[in-house]
C-alpha positions as CSV (number, residue, x, y, z in Angstrom):
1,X,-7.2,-8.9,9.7
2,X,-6.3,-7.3,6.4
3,X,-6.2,-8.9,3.1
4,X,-4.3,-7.2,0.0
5,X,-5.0,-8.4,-3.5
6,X,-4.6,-7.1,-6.9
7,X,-1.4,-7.8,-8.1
8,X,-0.4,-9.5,-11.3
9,X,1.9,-9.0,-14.1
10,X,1.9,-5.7,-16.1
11,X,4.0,-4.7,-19.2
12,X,6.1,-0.9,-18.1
13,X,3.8,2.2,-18.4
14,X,0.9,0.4,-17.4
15,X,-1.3,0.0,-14.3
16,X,-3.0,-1.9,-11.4
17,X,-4.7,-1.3,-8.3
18,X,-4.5,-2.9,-5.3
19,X,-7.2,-3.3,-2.5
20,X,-6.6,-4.2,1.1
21,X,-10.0,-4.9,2.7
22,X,-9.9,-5.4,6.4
23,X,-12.3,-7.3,9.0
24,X,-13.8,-5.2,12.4
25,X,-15.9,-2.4,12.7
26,X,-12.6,0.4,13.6
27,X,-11.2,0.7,10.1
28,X,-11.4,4.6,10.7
29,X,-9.1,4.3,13.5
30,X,-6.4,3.0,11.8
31,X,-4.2,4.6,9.5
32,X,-3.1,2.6,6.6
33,X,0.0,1.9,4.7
34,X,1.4,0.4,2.0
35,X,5.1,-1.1,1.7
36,X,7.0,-3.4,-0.9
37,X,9.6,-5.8,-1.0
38,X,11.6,-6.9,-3.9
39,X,14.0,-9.4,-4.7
40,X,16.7,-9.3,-2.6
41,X,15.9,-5.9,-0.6
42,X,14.6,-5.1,2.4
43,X,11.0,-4.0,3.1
44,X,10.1,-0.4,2.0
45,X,7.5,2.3,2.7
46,X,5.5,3.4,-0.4
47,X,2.2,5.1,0.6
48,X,0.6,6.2,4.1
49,X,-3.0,7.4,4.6
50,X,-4.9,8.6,7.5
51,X,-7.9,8.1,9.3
52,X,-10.1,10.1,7.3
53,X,-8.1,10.1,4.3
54,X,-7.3,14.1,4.6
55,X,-3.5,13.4,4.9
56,X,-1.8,11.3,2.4
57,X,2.3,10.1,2.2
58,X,4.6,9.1,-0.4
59,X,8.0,7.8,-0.9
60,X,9.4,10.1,-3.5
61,X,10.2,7.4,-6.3
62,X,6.4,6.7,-6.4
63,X,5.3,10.6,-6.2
64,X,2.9,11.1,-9.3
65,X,2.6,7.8,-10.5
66,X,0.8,6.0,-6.9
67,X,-2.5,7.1,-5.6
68,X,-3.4,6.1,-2.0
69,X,-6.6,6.5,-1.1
70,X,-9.6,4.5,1.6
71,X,-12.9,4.4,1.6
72,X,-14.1,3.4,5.2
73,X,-17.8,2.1,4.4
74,X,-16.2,-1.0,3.0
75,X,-13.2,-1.2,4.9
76,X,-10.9,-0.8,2.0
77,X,-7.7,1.0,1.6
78,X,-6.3,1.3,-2.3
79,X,-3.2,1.5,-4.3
80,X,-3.6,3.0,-7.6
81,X,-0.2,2.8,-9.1
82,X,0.3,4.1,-13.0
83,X,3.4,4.4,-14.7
84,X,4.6,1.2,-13.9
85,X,8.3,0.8,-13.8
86,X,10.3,-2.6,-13.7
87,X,11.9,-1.5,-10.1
88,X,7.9,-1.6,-8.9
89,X,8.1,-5.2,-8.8
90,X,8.0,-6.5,-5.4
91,X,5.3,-8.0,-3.2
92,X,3.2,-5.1,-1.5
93,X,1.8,-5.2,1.7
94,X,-0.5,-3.5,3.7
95,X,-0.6,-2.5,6.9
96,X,-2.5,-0.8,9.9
97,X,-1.9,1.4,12.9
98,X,-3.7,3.3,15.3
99,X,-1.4,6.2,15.8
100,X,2.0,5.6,13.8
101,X,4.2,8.5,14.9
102,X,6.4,7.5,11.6
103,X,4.3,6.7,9.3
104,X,7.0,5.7,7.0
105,X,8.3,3.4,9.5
106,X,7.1,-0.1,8.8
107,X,8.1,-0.8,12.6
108,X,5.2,1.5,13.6
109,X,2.4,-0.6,12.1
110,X,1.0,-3.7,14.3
111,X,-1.1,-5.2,11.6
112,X,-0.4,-6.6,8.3
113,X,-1.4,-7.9,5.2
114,X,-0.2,-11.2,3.6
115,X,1.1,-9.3,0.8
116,X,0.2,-9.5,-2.9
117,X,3.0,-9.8,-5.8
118,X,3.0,-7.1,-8.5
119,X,5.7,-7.5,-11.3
120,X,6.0,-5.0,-13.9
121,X,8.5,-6.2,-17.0
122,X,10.4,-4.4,-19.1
């Protein structure tokens, strides 16, 4: 089960960091994702990491302003996302996967979060 909080409303230029904490004792053996989805649009990949956390992945419009990054004693995969643009808004989700041979590919991922709402305004 996987839990994503930290969202909330933030002016442009500003920042926020989301958490995902998940339940079981094989957080390790999943890699972990993040996606968004705003108004009106479908579902999009933001930020992959792996197991260990040696490999990380970004979509571009996020590249320099979104840290992804785990740490596995407490289960707990992060979004730190500065720079905040308006088009961030959307509600970000996480998600898990064993072995996700696209990691961009939300149809890879078997578990997800509830999602959390960020909206950044202008």
């Amino acid at each position: 089960q996987l839990q994503a909080f930290g969202g909330g409303l933030v002016q442009a230029g500003g920042s926020l960091r989301l958490s995902c904490a998940a339940s079981g004792r094989t957080f390790s053996s999943y890699y972990m994702g993040w996606f968004r989805q705003a108004p009106g649009k479908g579902r999009e990949f933001v930020a992959a990491i792996s197991w260990s956390g040696g490999a990380t992945h970004y979509v571009d419009s996020v590249k320099g302003r979104f840290t992804i990054s785990r740490d596995n004693a407490k289960n707990t995969v992060y979004l730190q996302m500065d720079r905040l643009k308006p088009e961030d808004t959307a509600v970000y989700y996480c998600a898990a996967d064993a072995v996700p041979i696209r990691v961009g590919e939300q149809s890879e991922y078997d578990y997800w979060g509830q999602g959390t709402q960020v909206t950044v305004s202008s």
